[in-house]
C-alpha positions, 0 to 999 in steps of 0.5 A: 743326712739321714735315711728318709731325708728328702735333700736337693743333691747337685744335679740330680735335684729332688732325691730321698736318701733311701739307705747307707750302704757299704761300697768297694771303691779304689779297694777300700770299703766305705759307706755310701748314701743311697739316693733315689731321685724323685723325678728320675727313678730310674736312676740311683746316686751313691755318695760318700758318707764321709766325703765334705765335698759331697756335702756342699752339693747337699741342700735342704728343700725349702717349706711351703713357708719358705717358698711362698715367702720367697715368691711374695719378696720378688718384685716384677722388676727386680732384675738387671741385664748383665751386657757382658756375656763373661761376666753373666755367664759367669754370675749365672754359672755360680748361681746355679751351682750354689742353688740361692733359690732367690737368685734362681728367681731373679735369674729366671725372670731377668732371662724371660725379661731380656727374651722378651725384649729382644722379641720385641725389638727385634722379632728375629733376635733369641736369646743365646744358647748359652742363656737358653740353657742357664734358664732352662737348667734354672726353672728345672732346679726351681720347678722340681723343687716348688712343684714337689713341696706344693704338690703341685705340677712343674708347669704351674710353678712360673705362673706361681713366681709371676703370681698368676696363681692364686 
């Protein structure tokens, strides 16, 4: 990580690294990264320098390339409903921390396929709030991320993954 590199860091998404500054935390001074979040700039991230397990929740942001290849891989159908909820639960929770944009992807689509069905097989049945909220958390991650790099709104970056967009 450097000073002016635009990384994804865990939860707090798009941030720049906008500095290296010394911190006192447990009565030790070390060097911490000074992260701004893009789209929340209010707030500020410090993360150790020297920390390895920070570093696995650093991710590099993908290319306009990266991500319109992507897109154009995904097929409409690409996508598998996991009936057993632990087990989704759990293949969702691990996509979500590991940040596989493809797998984001297909996990987004998988979840609005399903949502779909179960509105047209049964107009009363929703998706479980625990669903709700792995594909809310996963279009975040996705929408943030594309919207930034393509300049382009959050809201345009699904119909962009459904290819409605040219």
């Amino acid at each position: 990580m450097n000073i002016g590199d635009v990384i994804i860091y865990g939860s707090h998404g798009i941030c720049k690294v906008t500095g290296l500054q010394d911190m006192c935390m447990d009565d030790k001074i070390r060097p911490y990264y000074v992260l701004k979040p893009v789209y929340h700039t209010a707030s500020t991230v410090y993360v150790l320098a020297s920390s390895s397990s920070k570093r696995t929740e650093v991710r590099r942001i993908l290319s306009a390339d990266d991500i319109f290849s992507l897109v154009k891989k995904m097929s409409v159908k690409d996508f598998t409903w996991i009936k057993d909820n632990r087990k989704r639960k759990e293949l969702y929770g691990q996509i979500l921390a590991e940040g596989n944009r493809y797998e984001l992807v297909n996990m987004i689509k998988t979840l609005r396929w399903h949502k779909q069905e179960l509105k047209i097989t049964n107009k009363d049945k929703k998706l479980q709030i625990i669903d709700e909220d792995f594909l809310k958390n996963a279009e975040k991650t996705l929408c943030e991320e594309f919207a930034y790099v393509l300049n382009i709104k959050r809201e345009e970056v699904i119909p962009l993954i459904y290819g409605q967009n040219s």
